[in-house]
BAFI-3210 file (N, C-alpha, C; in Angstrom, 3 decimals, decimal comma, padded with zeros to 6 digits):
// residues 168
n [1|2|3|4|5|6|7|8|9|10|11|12|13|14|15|16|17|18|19|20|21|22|23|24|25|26|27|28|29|30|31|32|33|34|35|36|37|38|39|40|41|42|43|44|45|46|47|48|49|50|51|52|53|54|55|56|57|58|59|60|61|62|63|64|65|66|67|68|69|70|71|72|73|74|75|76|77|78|79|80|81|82|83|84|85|86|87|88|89|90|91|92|93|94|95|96|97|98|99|100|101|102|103|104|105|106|107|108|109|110|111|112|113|114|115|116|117|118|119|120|121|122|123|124|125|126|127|128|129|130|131|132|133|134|135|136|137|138|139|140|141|142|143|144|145|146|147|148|149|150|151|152|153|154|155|156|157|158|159|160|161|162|163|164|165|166|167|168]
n.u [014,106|015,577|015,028|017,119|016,970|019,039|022,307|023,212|025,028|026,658|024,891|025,040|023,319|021,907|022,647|021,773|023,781|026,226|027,403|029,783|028,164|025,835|022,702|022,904|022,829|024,409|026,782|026,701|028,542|031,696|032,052|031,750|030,105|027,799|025,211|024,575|022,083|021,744|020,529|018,139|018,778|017,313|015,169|013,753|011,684|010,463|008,739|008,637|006,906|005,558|005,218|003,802|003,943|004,162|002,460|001,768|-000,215|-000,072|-000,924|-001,754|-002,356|-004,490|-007,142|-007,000|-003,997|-001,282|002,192|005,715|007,135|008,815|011,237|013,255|016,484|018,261|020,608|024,245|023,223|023,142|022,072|020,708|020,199|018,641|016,500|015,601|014,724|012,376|010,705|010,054|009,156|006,822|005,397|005,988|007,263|010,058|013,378|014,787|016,437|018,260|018,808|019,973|018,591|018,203|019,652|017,689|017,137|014,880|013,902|011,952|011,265|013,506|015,420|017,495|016,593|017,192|016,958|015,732|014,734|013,321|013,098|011,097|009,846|006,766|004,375|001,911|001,471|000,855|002,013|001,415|001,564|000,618|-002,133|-003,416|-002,355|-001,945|-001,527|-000,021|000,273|003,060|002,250|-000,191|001,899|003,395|001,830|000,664|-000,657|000,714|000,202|000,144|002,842|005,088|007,695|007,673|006,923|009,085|011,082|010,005|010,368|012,970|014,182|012,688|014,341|016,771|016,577|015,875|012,849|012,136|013,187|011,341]
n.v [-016,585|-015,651|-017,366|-018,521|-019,675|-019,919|-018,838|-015,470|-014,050|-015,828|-017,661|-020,103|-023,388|-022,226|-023,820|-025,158|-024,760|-026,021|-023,313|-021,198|-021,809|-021,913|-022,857|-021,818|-020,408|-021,127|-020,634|-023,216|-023,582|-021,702|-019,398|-018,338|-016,802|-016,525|-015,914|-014,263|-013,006|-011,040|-008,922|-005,764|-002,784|-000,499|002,816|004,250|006,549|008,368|010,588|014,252|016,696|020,148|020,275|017,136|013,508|012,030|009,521|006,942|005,761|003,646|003,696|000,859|-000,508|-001,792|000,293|001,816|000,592|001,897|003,590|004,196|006,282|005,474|003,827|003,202|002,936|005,380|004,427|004,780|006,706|008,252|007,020|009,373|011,037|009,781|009,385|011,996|012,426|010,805|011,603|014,450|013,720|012,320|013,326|016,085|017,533|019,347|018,699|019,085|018,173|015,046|012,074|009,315|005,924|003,359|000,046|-002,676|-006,047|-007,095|-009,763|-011,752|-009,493|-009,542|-007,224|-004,454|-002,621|001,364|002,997|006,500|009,506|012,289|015,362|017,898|020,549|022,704|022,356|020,001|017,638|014,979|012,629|010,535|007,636|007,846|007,625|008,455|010,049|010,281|011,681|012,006|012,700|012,456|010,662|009,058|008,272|006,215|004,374|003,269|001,099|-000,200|-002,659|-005,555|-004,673|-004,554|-003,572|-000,985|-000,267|-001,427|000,379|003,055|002,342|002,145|004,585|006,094|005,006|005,698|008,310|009,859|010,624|011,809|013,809|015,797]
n.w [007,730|004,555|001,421|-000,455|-004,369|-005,802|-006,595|-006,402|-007,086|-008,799|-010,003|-009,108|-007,795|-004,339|-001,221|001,332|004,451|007,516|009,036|010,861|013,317|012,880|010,504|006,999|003,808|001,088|-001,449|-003,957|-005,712|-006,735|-006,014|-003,809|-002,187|000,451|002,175|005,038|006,034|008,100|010,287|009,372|009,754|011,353|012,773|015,726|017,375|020,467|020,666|021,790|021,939|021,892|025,291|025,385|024,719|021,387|019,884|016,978|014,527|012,241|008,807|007,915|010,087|012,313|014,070|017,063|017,778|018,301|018,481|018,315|016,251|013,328|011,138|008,287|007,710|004,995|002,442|003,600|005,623|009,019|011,941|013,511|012,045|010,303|012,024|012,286|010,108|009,579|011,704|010,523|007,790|008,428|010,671|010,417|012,463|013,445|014,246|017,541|019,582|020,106|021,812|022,503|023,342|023,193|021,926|020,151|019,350|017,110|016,275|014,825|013,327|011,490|012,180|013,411|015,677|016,667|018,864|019,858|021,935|021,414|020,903|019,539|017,520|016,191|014,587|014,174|011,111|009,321|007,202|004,133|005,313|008,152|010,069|012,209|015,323|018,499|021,221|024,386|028,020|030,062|032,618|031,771|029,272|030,392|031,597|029,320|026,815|024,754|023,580|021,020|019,868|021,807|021,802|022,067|024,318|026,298|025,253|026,126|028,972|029,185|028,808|031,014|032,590|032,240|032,571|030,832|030,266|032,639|033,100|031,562]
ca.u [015,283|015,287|015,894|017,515|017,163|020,049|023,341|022,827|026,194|027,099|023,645|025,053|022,530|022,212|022,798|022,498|025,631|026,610|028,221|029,749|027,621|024,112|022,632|023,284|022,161|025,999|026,745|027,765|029,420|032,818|032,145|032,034|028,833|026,803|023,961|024,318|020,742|021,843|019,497|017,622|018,644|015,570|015,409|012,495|011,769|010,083|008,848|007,769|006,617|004,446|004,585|003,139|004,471|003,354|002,664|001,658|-000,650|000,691|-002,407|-002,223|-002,359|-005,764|-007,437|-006,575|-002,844|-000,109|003,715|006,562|007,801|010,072|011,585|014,293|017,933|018,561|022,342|024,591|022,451|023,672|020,868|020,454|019,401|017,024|015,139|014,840|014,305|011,597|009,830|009,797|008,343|005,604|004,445|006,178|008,278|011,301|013,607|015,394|017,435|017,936|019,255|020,168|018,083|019,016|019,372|016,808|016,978|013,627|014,231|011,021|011,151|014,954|015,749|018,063|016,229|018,009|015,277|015,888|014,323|013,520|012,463|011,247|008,890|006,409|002,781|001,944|001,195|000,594|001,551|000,075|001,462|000,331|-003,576|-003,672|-001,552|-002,634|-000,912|-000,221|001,338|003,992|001,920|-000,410|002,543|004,148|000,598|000,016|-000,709|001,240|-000,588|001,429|003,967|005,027|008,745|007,745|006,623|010,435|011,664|009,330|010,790|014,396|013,822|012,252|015,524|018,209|016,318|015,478|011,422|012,418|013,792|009,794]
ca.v [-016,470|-015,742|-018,920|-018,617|-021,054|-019,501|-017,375|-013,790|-013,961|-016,897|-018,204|-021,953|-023,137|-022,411|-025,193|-024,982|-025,693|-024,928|-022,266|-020,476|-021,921|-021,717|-023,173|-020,701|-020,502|-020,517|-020,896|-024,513|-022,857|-021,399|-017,956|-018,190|-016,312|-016,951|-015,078|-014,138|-012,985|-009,756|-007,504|-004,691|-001,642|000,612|003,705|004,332|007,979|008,352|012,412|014,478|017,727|021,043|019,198|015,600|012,336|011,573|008,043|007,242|004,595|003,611|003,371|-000,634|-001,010|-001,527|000,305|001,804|000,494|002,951|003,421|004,674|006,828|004,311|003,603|002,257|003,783|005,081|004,278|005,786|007,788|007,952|006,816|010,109|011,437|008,869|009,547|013,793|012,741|010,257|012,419|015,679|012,982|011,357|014,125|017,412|018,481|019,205|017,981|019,743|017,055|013,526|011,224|007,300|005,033|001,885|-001,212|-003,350|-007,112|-007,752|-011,152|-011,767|-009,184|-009,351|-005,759|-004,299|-001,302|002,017|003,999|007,523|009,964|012,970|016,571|018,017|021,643|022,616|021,955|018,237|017,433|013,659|012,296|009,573|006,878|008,026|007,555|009,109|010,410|009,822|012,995|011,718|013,455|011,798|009,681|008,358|007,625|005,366|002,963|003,204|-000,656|-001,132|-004,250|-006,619|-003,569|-004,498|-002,750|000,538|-000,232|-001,444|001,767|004,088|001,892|002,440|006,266|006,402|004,467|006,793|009,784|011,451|011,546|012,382|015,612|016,674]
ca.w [006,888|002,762|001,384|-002,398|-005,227|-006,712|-005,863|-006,805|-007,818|-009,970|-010,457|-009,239|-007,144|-003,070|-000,434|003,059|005,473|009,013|009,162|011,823|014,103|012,410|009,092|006,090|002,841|000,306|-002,645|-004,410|-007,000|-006,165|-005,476|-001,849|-001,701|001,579|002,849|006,490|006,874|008,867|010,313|008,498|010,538|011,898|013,378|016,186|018,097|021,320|020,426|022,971|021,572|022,919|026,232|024,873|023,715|020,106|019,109|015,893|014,018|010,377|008,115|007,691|011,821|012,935|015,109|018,466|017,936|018,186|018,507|018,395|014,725|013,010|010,102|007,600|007,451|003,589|001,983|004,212|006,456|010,163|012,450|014,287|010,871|010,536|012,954|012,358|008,554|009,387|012,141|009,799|007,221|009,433|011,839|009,869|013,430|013,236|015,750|017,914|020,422|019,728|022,800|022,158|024,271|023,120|020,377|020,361|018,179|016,954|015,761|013,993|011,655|011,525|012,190|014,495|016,011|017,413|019,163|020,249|022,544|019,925|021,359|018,358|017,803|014,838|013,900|013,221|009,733|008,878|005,923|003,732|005,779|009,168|010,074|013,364|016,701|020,158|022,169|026,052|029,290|031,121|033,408|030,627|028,248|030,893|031,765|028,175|026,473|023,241|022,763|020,232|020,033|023,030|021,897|022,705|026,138|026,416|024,965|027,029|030,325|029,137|028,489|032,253|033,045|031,275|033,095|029,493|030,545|033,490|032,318|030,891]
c.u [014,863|015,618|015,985|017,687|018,567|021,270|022,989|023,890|027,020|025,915|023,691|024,108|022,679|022,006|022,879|023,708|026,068|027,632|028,638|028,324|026,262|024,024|021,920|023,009|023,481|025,492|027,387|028,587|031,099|033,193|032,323|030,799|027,911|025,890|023,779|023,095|021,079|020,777|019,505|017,764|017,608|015,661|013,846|012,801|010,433|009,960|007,843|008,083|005,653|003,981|004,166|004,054|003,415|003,634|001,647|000,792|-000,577|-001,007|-002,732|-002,283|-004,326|-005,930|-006,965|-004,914|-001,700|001,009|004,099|006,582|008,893|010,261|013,075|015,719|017,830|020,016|023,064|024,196|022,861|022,137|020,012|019,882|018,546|015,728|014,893|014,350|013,400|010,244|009,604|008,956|006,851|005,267|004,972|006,569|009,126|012,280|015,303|016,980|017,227|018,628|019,229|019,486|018,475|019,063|018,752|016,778|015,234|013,870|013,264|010,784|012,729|015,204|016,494|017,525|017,102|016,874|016,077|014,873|014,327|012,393|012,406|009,995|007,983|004,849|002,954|001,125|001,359|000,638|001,255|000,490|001,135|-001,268|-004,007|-002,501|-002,516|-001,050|-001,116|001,209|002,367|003,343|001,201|000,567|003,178|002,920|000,240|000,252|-000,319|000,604|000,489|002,878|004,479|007,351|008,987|007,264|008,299|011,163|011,491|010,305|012,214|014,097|014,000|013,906|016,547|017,868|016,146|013,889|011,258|012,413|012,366|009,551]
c.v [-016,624|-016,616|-018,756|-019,708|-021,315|-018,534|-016,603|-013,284|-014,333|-017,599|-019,818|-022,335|-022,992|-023,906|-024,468|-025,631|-025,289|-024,429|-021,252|-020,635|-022,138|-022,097|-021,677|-021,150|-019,676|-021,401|-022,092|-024,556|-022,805|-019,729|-017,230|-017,311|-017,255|-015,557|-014,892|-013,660|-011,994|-009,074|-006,313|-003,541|-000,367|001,436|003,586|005,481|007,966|010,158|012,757|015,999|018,881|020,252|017,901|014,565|012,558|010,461|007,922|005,890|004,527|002,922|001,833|-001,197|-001,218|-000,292|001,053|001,608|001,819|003,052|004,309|005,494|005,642|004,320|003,476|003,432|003,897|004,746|005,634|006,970|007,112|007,790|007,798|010,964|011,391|009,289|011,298|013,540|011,952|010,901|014,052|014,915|012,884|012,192|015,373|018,172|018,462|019,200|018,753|019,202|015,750|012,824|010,020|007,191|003,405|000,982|-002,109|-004,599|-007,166|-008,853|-011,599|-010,783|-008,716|-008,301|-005,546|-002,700|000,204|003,125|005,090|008,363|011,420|014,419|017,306|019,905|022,038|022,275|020,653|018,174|015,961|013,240|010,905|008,027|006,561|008,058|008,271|009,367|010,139|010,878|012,133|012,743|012,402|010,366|008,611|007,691|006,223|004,371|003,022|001,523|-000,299|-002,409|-004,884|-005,852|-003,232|-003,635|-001,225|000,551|-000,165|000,088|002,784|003,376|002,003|003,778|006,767|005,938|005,152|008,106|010,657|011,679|011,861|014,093|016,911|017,540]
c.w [005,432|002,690|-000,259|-002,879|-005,372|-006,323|-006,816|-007,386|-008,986|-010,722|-010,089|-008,104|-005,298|-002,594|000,646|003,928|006,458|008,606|010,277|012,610|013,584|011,084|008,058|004,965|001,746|-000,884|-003,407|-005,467|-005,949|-005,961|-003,985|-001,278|000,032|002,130|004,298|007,340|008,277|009,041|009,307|010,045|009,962|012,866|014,411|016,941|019,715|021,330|021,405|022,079|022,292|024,568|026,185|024,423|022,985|019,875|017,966|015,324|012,812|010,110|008,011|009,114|011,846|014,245|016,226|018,628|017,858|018,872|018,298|016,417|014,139|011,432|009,370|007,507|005,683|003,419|002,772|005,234|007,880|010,337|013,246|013,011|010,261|010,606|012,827|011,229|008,681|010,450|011,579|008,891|007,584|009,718|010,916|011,196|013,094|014,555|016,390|018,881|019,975|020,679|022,734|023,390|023,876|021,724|020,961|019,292|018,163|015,631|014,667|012,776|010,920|011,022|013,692|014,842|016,912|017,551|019,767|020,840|021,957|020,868|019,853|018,819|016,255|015,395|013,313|011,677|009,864|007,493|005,523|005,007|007,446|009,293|011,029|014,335|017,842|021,035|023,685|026,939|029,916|031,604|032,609|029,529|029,063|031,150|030,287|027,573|024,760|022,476|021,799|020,103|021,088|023,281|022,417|023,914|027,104|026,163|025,709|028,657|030,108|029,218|029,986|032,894|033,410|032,217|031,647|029,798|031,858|033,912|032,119|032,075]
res [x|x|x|x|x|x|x|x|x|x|x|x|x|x|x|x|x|x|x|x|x|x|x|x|x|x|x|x|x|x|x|x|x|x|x|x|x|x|x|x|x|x|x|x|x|x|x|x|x|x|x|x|x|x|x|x|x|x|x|x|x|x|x|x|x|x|x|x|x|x|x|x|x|x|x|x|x|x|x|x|x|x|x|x|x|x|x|x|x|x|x|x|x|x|x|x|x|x|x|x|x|x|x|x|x|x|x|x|x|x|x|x|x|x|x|x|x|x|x|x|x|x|x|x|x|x|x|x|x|x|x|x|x|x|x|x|x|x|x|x|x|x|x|x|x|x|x|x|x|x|x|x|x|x|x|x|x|x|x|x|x|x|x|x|x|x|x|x]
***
């Protein structure tokens, strides 16, 4: 949780205080400011292209790691938008179906994730913040080890769930 010196509002200084259940970070002023420390909504894609899942390793990952496409909602942007405007970004497909798979809390980096199942077509292109892809079939994408990214293992096992990689 952010923890402010200061309200952002009045400038009088913060205090913590239960609040609705949980300790909160308000304002001792009289503005009524409080900080609810809401999730950062995040988009994530599960793309299956020319036949293949694509997973993706962001340049500051080490290594071998790789995931899902993801990334930040802008002002106002639905989440199904998201995710075609962040996999045309990232890989340069463009996306043809998009199918909800689920919301996901990831508590630790307080974000509320909404992953989608993203049929997309095109020539991959990588841009700067992508380092590599790792292309898999069906059977490989499902034994595949996420390692600490152990969300997209979840995602891939909902997917299989829903019947969308089913479908391939």
């Amino acid at each position: 949780m952010q923890h402010y010196l200061f309200c952002p509002m009045c400038t009088s200084p913060i205090v913590t205080k239960f609040l609705d259940g949980r300790d909160l970070d308000v304002c001792s002023g009289d503005c009524g400011f409080v900080h609810w420390n809401n999730p950062v909504p995040v988009v994530a894609a599960l793309v299956y292209c020319n036949s293949q899942f694509i997973l993706a390793r962001n340049r500051a990952w080490p290594e071998g790691l790789f995931s899902l496409i993801s990334g930040f909602l802008d002002a106002g942007e639905l989440p199904s938008s998201a995710i075609a405007r962040e996999v045309k970004e990232e890989l340069g497909l463009d996306v043809l179906s998009c199918d909800f798979i689920g919301f996901y809390p990831l508590k630790k980096m307080n974000q509320i994730i909404t992953a989608y199942y993203v049929r997309a077509e095109g020539t991959i292109f990588l841009n700067e913040e992508i380092a590599d892809i790792k292309k898999l079939e069906k059977d490989s994408l499902i034994a595949f080890d996420f390692g600490p990214l152990k969300l997209g293992k979840v995602v891939v096992d909902d997917a299989l769930l829903k019947g969308l990689i089913s479908r391939v």
